[in-house]
C-alpha positions as CSV (number, residue, x, y, z in Angstrom):
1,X,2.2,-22.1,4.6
2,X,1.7,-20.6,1.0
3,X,3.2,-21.5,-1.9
4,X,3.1,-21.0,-5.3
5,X,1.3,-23.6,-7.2
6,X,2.9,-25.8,-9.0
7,X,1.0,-28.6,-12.1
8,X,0.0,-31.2,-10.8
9,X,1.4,-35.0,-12.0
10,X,-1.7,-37.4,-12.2
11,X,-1.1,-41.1,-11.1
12,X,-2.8,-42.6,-13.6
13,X,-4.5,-45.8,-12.1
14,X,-7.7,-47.3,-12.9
15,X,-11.0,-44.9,-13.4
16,X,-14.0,-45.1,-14.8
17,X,-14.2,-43.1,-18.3
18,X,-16.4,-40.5,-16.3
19,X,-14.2,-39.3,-13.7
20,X,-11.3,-39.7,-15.7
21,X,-12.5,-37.3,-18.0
22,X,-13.7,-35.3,-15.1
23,X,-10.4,-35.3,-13.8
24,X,-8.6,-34.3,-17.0
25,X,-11.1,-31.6,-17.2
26,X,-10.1,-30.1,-13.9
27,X,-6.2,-30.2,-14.5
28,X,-7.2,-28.6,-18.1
29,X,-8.8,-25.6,-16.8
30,X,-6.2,-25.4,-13.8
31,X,-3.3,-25.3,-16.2
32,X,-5.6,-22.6,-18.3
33,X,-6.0,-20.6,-15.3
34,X,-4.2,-17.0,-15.6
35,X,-1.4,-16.0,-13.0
36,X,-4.1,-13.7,-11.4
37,X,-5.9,-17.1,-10.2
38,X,-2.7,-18.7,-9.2
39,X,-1.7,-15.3,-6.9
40,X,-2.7,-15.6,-3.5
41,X,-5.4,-12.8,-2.0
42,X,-4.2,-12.8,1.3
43,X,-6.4,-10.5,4.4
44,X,-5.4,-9.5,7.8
45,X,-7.7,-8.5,10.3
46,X,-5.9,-6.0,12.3
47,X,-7.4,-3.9,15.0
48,X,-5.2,-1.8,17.4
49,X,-6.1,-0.6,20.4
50,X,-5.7,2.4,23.0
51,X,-6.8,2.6,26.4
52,X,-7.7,6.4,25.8
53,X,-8.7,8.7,23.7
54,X,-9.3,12.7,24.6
55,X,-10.7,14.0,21.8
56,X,-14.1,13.4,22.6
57,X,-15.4,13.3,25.9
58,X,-17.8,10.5,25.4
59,X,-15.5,8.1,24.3
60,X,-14.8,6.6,27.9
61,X,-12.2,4.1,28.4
62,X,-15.1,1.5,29.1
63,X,-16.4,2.5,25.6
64,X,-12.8,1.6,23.7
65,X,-12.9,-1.8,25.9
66,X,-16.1,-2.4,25.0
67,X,-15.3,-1.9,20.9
68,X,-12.6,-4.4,21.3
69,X,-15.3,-7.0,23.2
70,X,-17.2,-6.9,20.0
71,X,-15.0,-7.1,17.3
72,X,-13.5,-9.8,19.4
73,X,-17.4,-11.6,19.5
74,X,-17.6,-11.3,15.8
75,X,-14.6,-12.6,15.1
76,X,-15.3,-15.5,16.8
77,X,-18.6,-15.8,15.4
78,X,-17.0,-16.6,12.3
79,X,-13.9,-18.8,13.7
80,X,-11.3,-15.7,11.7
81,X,-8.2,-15.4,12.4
82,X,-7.1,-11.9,13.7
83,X,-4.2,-9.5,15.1
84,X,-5.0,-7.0,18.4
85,X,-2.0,-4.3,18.3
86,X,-2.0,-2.9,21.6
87,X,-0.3,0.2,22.4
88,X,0.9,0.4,25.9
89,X,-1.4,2.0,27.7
90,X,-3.7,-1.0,26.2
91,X,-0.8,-3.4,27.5
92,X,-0.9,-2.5,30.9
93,X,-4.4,-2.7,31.8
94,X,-5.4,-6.0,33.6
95,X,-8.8,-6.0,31.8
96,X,-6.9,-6.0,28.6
97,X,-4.4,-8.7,29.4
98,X,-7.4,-10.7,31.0
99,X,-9.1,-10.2,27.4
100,X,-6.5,-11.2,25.7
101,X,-5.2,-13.8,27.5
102,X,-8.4,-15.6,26.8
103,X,-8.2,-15.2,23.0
104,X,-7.1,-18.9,20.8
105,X,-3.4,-18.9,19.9
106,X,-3.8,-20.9,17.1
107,X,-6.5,-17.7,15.5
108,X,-5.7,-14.6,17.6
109,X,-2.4,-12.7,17.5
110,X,-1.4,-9.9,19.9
111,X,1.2,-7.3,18.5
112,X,2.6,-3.8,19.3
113,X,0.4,-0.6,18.4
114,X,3.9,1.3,18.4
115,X,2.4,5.3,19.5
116,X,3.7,6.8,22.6
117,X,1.7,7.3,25.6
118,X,2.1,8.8,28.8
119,X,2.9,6.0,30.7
120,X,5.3,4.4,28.3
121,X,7.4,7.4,28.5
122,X,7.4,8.3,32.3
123,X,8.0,4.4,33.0
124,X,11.5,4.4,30.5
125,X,12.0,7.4,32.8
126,X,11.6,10.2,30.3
127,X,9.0,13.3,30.9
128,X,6.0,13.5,29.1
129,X,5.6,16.4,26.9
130,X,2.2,16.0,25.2
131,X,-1.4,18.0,26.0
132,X,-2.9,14.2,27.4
133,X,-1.7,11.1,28.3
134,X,-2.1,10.2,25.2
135,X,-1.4,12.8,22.1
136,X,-1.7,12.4,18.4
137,X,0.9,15.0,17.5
138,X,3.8,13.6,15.7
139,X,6.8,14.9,17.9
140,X,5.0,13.4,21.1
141,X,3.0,10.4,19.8
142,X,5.0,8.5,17.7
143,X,8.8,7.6,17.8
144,X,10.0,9.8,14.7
145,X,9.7,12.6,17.9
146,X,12.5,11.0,20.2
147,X,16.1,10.6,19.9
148,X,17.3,7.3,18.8
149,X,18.5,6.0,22.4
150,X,15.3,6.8,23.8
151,X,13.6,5.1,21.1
152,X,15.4,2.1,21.9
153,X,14.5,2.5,25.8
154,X,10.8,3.2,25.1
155,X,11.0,-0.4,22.7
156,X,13.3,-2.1,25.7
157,X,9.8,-0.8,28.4
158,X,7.3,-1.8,26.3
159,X,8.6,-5.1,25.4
160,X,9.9,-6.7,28.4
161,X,6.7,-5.7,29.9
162,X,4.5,-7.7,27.0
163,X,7.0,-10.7,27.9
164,X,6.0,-10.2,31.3
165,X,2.2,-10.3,30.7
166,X,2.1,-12.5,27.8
167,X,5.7,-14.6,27.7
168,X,6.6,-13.9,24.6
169,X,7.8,-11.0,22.7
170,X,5.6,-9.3,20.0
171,X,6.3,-10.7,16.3
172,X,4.2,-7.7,14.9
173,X,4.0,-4.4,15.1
174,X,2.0,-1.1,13.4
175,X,1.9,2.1,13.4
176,X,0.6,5.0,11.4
177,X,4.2,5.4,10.5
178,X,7.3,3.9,11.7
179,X,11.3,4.9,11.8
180,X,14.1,2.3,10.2
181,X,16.1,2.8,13.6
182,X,13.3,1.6,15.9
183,X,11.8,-1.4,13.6
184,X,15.6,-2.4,13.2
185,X,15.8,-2.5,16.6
186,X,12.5,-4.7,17.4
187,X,13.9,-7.2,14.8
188,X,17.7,-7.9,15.9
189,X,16.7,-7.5,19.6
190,X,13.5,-9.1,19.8
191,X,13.0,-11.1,16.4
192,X,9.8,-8.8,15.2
193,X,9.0,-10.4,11.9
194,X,6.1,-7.9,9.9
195,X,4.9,-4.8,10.6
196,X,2.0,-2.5,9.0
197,X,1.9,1.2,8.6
198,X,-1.0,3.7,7.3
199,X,-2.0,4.2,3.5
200,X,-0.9,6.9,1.2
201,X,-2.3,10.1,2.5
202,X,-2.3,13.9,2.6
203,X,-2.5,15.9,6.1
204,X,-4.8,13.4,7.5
205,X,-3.8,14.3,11.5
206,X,-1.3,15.7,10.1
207,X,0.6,12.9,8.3
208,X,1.9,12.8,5.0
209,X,3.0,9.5,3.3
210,X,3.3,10.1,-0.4
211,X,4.8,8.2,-3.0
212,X,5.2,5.1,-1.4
213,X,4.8,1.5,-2.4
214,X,1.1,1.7,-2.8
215,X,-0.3,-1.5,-1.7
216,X,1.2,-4.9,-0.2
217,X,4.6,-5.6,1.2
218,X,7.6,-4.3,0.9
219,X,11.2,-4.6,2.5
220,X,11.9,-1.1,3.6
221,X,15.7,0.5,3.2
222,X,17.6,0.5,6.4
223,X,18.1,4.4,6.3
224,X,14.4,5.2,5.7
225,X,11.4,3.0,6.3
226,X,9.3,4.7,4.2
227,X,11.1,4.0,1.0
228,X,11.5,0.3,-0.3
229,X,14.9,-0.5,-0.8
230,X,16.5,-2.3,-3.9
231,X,18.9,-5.0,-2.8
232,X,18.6,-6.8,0.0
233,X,22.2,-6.0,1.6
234,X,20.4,-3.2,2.4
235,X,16.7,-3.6,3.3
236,X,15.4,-4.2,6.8
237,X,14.0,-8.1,6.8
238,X,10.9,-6.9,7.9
239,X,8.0,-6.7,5.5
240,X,5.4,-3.6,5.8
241,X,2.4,-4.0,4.7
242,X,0.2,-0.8,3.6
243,X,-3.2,-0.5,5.8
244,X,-6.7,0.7,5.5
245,X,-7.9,-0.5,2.1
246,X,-7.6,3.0,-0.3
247,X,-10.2,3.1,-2.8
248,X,-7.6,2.8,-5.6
249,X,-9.6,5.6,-7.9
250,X,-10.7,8.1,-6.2
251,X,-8.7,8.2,-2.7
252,X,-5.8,9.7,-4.8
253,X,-7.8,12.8,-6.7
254,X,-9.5,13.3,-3.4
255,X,-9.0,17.2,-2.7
256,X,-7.0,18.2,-5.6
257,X,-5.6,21.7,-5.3
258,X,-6.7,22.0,-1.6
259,X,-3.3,20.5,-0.1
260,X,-5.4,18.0,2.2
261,X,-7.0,13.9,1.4
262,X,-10.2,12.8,2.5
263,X,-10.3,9.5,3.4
264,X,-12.1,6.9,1.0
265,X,-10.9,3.3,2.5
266,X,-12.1,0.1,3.6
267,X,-12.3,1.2,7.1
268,X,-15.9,0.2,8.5
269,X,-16.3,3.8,9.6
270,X,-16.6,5.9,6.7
271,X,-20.3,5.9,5.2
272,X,-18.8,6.1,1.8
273,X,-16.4,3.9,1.9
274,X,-16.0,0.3,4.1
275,X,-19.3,1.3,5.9
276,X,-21.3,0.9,2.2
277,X,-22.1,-2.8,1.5
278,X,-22.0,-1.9,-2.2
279,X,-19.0,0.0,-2.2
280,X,-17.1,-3.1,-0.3
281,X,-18.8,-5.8,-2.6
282,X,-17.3,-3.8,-5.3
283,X,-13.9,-3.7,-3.4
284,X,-13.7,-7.5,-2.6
285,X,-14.5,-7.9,-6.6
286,X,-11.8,-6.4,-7.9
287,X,-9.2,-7.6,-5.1
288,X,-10.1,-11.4,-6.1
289,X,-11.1,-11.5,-9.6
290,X,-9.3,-8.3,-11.2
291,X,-5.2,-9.5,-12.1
292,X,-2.7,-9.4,-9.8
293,X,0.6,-10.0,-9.7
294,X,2.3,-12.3,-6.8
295,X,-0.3,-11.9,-4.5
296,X,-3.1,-9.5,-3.3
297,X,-2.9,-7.8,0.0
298,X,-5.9,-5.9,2.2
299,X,-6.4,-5.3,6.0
300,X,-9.6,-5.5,7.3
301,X,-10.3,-3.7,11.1
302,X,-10.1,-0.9,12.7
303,X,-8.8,1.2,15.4
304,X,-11.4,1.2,18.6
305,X,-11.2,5.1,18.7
306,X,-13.8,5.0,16.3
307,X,-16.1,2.7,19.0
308,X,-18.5,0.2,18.2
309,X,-21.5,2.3,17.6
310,X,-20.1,3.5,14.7
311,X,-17.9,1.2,13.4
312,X,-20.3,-2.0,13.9
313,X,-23.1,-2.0,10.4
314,X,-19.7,-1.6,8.1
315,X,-17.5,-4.0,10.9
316,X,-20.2,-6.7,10.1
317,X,-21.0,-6.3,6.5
318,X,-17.1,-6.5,6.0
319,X,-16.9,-9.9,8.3
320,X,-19.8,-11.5,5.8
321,X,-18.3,-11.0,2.9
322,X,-14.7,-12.2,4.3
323,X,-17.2,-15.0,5.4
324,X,-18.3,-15.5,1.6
325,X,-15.2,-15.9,0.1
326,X,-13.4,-17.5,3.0
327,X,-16.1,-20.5,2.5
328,X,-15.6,-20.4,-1.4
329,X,-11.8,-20.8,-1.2
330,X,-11.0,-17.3,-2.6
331,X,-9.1,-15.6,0.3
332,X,-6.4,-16.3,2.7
333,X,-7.4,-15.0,6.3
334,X,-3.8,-14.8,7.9
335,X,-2.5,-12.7,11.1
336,X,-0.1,-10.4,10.4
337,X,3.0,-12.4,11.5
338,X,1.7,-15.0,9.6
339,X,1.6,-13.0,6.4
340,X,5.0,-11.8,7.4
341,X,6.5,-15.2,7.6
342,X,5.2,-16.1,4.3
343,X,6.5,-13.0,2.2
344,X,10.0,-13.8,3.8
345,X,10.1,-17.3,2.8
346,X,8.7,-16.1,-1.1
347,X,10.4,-13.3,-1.6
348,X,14.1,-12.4,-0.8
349,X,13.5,-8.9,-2.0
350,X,10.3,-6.6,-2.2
351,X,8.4,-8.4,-5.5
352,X,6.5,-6.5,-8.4
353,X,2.5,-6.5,-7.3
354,X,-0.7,-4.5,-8.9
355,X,-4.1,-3.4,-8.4
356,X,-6.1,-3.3,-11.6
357,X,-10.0,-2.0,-11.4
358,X,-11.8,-1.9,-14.8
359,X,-15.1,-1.4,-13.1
360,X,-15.6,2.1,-11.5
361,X,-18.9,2.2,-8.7
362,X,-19.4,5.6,-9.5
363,X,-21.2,7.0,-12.3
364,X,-17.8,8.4,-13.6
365,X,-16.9,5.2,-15.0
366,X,-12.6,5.2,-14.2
367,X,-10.6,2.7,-15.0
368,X,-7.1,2.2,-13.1
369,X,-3.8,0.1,-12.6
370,X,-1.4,0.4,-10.1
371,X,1.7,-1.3,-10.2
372,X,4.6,-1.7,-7.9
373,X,7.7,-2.7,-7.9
374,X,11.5,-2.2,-5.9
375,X,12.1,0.7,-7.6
376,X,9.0,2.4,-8.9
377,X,5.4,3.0,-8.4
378,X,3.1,3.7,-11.0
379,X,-0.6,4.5,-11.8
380,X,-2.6,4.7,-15.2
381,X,-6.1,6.8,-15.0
382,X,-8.7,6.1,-17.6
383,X,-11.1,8.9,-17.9
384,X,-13.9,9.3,-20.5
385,X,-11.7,6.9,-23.3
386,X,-8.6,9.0,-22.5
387,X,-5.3,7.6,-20.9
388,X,-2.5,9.3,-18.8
389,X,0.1,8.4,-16.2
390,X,-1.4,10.2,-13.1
391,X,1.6,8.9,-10.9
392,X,5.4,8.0,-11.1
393,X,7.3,8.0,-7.9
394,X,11.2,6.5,-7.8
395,X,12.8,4.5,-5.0
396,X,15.8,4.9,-3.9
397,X,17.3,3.3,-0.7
398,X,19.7,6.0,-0.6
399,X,17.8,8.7,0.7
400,X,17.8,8.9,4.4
401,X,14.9,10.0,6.3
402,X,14.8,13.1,8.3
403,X,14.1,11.2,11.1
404,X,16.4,8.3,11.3
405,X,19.3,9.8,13.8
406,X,17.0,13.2,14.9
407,X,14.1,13.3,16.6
408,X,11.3,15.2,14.7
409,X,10.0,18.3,16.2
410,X,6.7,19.5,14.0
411,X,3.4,18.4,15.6
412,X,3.6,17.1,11.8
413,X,5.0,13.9,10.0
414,X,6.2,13.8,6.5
415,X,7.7,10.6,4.1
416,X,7.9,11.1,0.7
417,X,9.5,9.1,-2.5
418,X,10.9,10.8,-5.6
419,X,8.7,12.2,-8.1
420,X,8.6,11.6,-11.9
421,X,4.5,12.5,-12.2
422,X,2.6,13.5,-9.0
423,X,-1.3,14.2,-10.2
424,X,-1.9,15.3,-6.8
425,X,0.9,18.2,-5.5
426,X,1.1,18.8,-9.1
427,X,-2.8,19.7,-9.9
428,X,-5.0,22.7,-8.7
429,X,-8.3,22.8,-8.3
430,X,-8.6,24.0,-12.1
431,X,-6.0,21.9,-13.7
432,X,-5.2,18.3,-13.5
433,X,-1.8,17.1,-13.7
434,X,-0.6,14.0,-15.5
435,X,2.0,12.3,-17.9
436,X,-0.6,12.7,-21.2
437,X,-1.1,10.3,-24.7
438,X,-1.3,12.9,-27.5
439,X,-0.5,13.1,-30.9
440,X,0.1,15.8,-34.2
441,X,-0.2,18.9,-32.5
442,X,-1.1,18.4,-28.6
443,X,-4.7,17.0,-29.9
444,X,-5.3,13.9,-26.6
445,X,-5.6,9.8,-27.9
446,X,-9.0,8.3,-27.0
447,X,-9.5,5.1,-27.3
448,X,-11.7,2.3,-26.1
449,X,-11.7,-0.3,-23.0
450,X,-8.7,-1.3,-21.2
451,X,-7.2,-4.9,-21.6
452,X,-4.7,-5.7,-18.6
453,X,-2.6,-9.0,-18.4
454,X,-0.3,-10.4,-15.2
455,X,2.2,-12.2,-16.2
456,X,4.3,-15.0,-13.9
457,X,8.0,-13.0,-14.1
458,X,6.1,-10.2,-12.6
459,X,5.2,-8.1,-15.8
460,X,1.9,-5.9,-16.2
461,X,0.5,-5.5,-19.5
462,X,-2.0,-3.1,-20.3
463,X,-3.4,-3.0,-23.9
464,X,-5.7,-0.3,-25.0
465,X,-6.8,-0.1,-28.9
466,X,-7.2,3.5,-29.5
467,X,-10.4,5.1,-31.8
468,X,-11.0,5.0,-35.1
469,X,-8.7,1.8,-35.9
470,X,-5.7,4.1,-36.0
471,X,-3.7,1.2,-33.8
472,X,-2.8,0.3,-30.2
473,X,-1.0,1.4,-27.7
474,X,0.7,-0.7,-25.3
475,X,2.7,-0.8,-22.2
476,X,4.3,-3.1,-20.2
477,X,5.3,-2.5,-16.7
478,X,8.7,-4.4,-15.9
479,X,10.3,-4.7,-12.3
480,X,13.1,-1.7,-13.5
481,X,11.0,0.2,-16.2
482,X,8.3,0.7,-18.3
483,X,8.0,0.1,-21.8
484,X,5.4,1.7,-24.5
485,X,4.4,1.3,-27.9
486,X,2.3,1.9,-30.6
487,X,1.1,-0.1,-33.8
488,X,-0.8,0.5,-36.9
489,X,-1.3,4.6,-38.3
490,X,-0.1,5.7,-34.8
491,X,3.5,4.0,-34.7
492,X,5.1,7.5,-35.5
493,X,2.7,9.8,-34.4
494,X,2.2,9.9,-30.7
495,X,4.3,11.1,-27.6
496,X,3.6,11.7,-24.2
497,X,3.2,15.3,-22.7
498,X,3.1,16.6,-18.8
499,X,1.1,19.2,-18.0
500,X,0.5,20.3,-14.4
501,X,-1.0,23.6,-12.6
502,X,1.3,26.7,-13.2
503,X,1.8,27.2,-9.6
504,X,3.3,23.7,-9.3
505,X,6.9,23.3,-8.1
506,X,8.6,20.6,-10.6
507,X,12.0,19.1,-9.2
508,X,13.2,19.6,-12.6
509,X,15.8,21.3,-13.4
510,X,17.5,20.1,-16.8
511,X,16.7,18.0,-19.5
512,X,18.5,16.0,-21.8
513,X,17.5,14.1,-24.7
514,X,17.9,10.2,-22.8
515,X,18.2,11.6,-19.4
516,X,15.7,14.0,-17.3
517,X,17.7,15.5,-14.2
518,X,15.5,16.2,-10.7
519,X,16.2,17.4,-7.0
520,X,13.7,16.4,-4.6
521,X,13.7,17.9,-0.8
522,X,17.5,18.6,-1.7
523,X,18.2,14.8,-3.1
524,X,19.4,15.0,-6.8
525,X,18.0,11.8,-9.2
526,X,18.3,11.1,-12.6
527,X,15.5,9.1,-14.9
528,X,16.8,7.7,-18.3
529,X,15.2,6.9,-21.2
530,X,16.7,3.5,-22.9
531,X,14.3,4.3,-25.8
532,X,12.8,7.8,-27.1
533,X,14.2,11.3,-26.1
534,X,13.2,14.1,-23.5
535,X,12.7,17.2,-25.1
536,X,11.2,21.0,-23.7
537,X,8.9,22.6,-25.6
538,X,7.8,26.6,-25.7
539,X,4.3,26.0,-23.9
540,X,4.9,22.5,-22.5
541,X,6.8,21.3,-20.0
542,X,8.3,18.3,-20.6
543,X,7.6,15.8,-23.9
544,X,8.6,12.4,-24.5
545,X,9.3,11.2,-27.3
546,X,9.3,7.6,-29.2
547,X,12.0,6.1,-31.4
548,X,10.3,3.6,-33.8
549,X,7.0,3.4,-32.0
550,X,8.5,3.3,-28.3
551,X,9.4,4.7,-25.3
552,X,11.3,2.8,-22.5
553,X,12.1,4.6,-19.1
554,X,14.8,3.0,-16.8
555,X,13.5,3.7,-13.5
556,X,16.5,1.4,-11.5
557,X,19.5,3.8,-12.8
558,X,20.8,5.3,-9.5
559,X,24.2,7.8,-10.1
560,X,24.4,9.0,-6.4
């Protein structure tokens, strides 16, 4: 079990001068450690696994089984610990459950892979309406397409068939996405404890996840289980943590003004991504030296419809650097239940977290923090010594999802959040959108390197001295808003300006001077400035304003 680390109280007894200057020593630099050392940097290995997969013909069910034989003998090679997620057709074949079976309780887990196939469907006594047994369209091939009672039928099949095979019920379960009614369900029925779902993305198969909370764990609202909720009377006690590793610079600016992502993760398939041994030595660098705040989250795997053969170079260089640090005390190889179980007994509601990387691996040299928290999300982009917000999404854990009491019928998925900034719906292929530092008459701030602090009551800081002496700006990123502020010559002569492509649809759709009003896919919000003033502009769209140097944005006022 983790906990947070307390000082230690030396028993002073006899020592030699040596060692008890040694000893002294130790505590010292202990006690001078940041919070970023004293945050956990926990890692799942999660695999999932299906029994078919149609989209290419030589990807035979013997060459899925035999993907989940060698992740398995790697695994093993290094004594990890590790989740399988099986979906059902996985479930019910003997060789699986003869695989399985064999596996070490005390390092192996075996969840739920919660997509529908064929079988799992006919056997609840349903008919199967997808192109193969199993189909990746959303209104087949995930629960978001069924009602809510035969959501809870197809979780009643699968499960008392996994106690049959296994004995136990599942205490994890993933899925690409998943609906508040069915992971309700799985927890007051049959005590499900964590569950993981897919990364921020754009049309990827076509799923959409936007705005979410961006990496970690978070308690989702019992009416959506996309968006985190904000008190715990009404969250789901089920913490889901975001998979796949996103490169957290360029994953989000990935096909601007094209309406579609490519993927740039930590899966061991992409070339340029968790398949490049410098690209995840640069990943693991950040995750466990870079601040954080809490705790640092990653999953490390991969789904077995990408097969060995081309999963295995990146599956191994991932396992010896996990190998590296797990030998040098840096990491905390968990399964996911495990991880679960931990973030219940830390944290009664969803906690503040960040990802900070000062140290791009490109020659474009970005710079970027992400911080999260219950009610916001936000990202900073530093690009050639200028700053802007390039995200701002609100939380709200009154916004229902379209698919909590009706079944979805696109061969499509879509969960969004509330947008303040969106750099990516809100760009084109010619301009780039963001929440902008300028000054006197539009002219942009540069300034120098970024200095970023975590702080134990979960604040952010990020510090960035701007050119030419003219003073600093700051900003502090607090669990229900963000503060900012300038010093020195630039105390009353900077602001913050959004600009985004002219063909961009803004929920706007009235500004006053301390509030900024929005409708989002027809839900109304409200942000308010504490500090500063909203004001339109001829040619810009929206401009913040400081009072006395500063700007503070409430981002926990809820009116509806």
């Amino acid at each position: 079990m983790l906990r947070q680390p307390r000082k230690r109280i030396l028993s002073l007894m006899v020592f030699s001068l040596p060692l008890l200057i040694m000893i002294l020593d130790l505590v010292a630099d202990g006690e001078k450690a940041g919070p970023e050392n004293n945050s956990p940097r926990l890692v799942n290995i999660i695999n999932f696994v299906r029994e078919c997969e149609p989209r290419v013909d030589w990807i035979t069910p013997e060459v899925l089984y035999q993907t989940v034989v060698e992740q398995i003998k790697i695994i093993n090679q290094y004594n990890f610990k590790a989740t399988f997620l099986l979906q059902y057709d996985a479930l019910i074949d003997p060789r699986y459950q003869k695989l399985m079976k064999e596996l070490p309780a005390d390092r192996f887990e075996i969840g739920a892979w919660w997509e529908i196939p064929q079988p799992l469907v006919e056997r609840s006594g349903y008919k199967w309406r997808g192109r193969y047994p199993w189909d990746w369209h959303a209104n087949v091939g995930f629960a978001t397409g069924y009602p809510p009672e035969e959501r809870e039928k197809l979780i009643d099949t699968y499960m008392q068939d996994f106690k049959k095979i296994f004995g136990y019920y599942p205490k994890s379960v993933g899925s690409w996405f998943i609906d508040a009614h069915s992971l309700r369900y799985m927890h007051e029925k049959y005590g499900v404890v964590a569950s993981c779902n897919c990364k921020d993305q754009v049309g990827t198969d076509g799923y959409t996840l936007w705005g979410g909370y961006w990496s970690g764990g978070y308690y989702p609202s019992q009416l959506n289980a996309y968006m985190p909720a904000q008190n715990a009377q009404n969250q789901i006690p089920v913490p889901i943590f975001r998979m796949l590793g996103s490169d957290p610079i360029h994953q989000y600016d990935s096909g601007l003004g094209t309406g579609n992502q490519s993927v740039i993760s930590l899966e061991p398939v992409y070339e340029k991504g968790g398949g490049d041994e410098s690209w995840c030595r640069w990943y693991f660098d950040w995750f466990i030296n870079e601040p954080a705040l809490n705790y640092a989250y990653v999953q490390v795997g991969q789904e077995n419809s990408f097969t060995w053969k081309r999963m295995s170079q990146g599956y191994q260089i991932q396992m010896k650097i996990l190998d590296e640090l797990a030998r040098k005390g840096k990491i905390v190889l968990q399964t996911l239940s495990e991880t679960g179980r931990w973030f219940k007994e830390n944290y009664q509601v969803t906690p503040p977290t960040s990802v900070v990387v000062l140290k791009d691996y490109s020659e474009k040299n970005l710079k970027t923090v992400w911080f999260n928290s219950r009610f916001y999300r936000a990202n900073l982009l530093w690009e050639q010594g200028t700053l802007r917000f390039r995200d701002i999404h609100l939380f709200d854990e009154k916004v229902v999802s379209d698919y909590l009491k009706k079944p979805g019928t696109s061969t499509q998925c879509f969960y969004y959040t509330l947008p303040l900034v969106d750099g990516f719906f809100w760009s084109s292929t010619e301009v780039v959108a963001g929440l902008r530092f300028k000054q006197g008459k539009g002219k942009e701030i540069r300034g120098g390197e970024l200095v970023v602090d975590a702080f134990s009551n979960g604040q952010l800081s990020v510090r960035w001295p701007t050119d030419s002496s003219a003073g600093q700006i700051s900003i502090q990123f607090i669990e229900n808003s963000i503060m900012i502020s300038a010093g020195g010559r630039l105390k009353n002569d900077w602001y913050l300006e959004l600009n985004s492509a002219a063909q961009a649809e803004l929920p706007f759709y009235k500004i006053e001077p301390e509030r900024l009003y929005g409708q989002f896919k027809n839900w109304p919000y409200i942000i308010r400035l504490k500090k500063g003033q909203f004001v339109k502009g001829e040619s810009e769209l929206l401009r913040i304003l400081p009072k006395n140097g500063q700007i503070i944005l409430d981002l926990s006022f809820r009116e509806n």
